[in-house]
N, C-alpha and C positions, 0 to 999 in steps of 0.2 A: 504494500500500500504506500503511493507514493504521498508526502503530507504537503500537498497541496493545500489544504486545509490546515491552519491551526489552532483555531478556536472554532468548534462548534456548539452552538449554545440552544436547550429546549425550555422553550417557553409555555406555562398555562397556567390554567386555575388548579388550585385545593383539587386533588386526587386524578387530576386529568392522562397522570401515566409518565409525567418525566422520568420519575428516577427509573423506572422499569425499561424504557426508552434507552437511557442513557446507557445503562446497566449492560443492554443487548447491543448496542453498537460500539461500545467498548469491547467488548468480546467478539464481538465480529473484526473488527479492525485494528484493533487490538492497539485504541485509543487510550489515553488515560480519561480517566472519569472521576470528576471534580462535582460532589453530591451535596445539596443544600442541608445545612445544619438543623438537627432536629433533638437528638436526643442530650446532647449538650448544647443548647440554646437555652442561657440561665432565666430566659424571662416568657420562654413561650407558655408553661402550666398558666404563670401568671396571666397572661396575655389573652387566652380565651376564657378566664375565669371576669376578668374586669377590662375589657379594653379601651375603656376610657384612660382610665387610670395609668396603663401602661403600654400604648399605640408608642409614642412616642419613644419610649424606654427603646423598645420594638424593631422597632424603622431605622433608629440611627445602630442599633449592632448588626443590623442586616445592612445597612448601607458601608459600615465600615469593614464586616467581613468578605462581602461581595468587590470590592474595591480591591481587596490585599488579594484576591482569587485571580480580579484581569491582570492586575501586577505580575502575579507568577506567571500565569498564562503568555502572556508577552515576551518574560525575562528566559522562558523557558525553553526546553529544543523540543516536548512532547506536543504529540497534537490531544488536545484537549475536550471534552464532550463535558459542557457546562450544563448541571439541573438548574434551570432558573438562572436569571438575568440580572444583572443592577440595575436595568431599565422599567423591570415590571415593578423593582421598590417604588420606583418615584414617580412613574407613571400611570400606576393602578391603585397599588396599597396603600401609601401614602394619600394619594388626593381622596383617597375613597372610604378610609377612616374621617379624613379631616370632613369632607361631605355627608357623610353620616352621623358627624356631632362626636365622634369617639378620640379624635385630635383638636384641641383648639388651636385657634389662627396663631397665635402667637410662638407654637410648636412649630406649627407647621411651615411657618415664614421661616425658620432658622432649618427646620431640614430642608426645604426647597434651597435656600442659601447655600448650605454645606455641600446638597448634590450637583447646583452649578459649578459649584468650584472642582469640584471631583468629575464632574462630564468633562471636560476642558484638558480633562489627561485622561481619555479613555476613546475607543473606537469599539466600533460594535463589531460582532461576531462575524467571523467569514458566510457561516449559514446562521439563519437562525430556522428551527424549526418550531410553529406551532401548532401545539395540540389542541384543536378547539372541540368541548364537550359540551353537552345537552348537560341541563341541569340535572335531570334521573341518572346521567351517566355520573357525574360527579358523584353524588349521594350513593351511589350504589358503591363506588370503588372506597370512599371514605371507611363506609359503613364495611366493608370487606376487608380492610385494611388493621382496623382495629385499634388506633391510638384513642386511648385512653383521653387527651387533651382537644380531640375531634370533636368530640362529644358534642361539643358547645356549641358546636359553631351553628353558626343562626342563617338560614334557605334565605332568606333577603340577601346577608352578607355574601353568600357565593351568587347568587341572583347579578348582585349590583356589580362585582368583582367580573363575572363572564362577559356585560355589558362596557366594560373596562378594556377587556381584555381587545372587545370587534375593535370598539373607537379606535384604539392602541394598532394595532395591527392594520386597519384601513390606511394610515396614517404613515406605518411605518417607512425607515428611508435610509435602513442596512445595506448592507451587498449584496446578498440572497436572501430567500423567503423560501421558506416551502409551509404548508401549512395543511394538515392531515387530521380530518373527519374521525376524533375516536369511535364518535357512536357505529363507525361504519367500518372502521379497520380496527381488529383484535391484536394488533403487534404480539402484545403480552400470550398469548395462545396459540396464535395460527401464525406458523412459518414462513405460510405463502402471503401476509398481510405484512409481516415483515417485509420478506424481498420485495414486494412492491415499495416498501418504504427505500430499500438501502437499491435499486432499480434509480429510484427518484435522485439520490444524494447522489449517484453514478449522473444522472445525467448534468446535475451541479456541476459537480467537478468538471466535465467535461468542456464547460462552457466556463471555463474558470476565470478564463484571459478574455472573456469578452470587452469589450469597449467601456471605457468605465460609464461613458452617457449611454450605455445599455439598460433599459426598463429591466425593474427586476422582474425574477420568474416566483409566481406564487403559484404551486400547484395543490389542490385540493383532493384528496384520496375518496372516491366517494365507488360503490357497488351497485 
């Protein structure tokens, strides 16, 4: 595998299948896999017990450990397969507590502040791949998954977060896009829902040196 790619990073909502994703294309390509912090993450119990209380806490150690991840990522010679983004902190999570009443303005002007400064030494992902789910699909995989700290989480908050995610995405202005229908592709189970995934990343690559005023490619996995 030749690494044409050095950063590739999956993006979605609460249970949408990155780490699983990431897990499987690490192994296949025999990438390194750079997984979002969960089980030492000192303020997540807290965090869906009272999120008012502690969004902010929240935001700014995902924003500062997702930071020291592009650093590596950059510094490094491995090609990298990123669960989650530093762009979905500050362009979903963050606006979308603060919009929901769970961050007040005055948090939230100082983390938008510290992420301008931190975008300004970062480029985004050679691909970025996202995972877009149906709300039953979320809830089903959470709810299969079993974290104890899941528990909480409130159908609006993933609601408002999915509606984040299209805006987010409509918008985006990476180098690559590919973006894959979970309700309709099982990666996690069916092999052949895979290859059609790592099919897709092949034809990326392929088109790697295109023109950099080349529209990007956003392909949609759909049966």
């Amino acid at each position: 595998m030749d690494k044409d790619f050095k950063h590739i990073a999956i993006a979605g909502n609460i249970g949408s299948g990155k780490t699983t994703l990431a897990s499987l294309l690490a192994k296949h390509y025999n990438w390194m896999p750079q997984y979002e912090v969960i089980e030492n993450n000192p303020y997540i119990d807290d965090f869906y017990q009272d999120m008012q209380t502690w969004s902010f806490h929240m935001q700014i150690y995902y924003l500062n450990y997702r930071f020291q991840q592009v650093l590596e990522i950059r510094k490094g010679t491995e090609t990298v397969v990123q669960d989650r983004t530093i762009f979905e902190d500050a362009h979903i999570f963050a606006p979308n507590l603060h919009e929901m009443g769970l961050m007040g303005s005055r948090d939230y002007e100082t983390y938008k502040n510290l992420y301008q400064t931190i975008e300004s030494q970062i480029v985004p992902p050679d691909l970025l791949i996202y995972l877009r789910a149906s709300l039953p699909a979320l809830v089903t995989q959470i709810q299969r998954r079993g974290r104890k700290f899941e528990d909480s989480i409130r159908l609006d908050y993933l609601k408002k977060l999915n509606q984040r995610y299209e805006d987010w995405i409509a918008d985006y202005h990476g180098k690559k896009l590919l973006i894959i229908d979970v309700d309709n592709c099982n990666f996690a189970d069916s092999p052949e829902d895979l290859g059609t995934i790592i099919n897709l990343i092949e034809s990326e690559r392929a088109g790697l040196f295109a023109p950099r005023n080349a529209k990007k490619k956003a392909v949609l996995v759909e049966k």
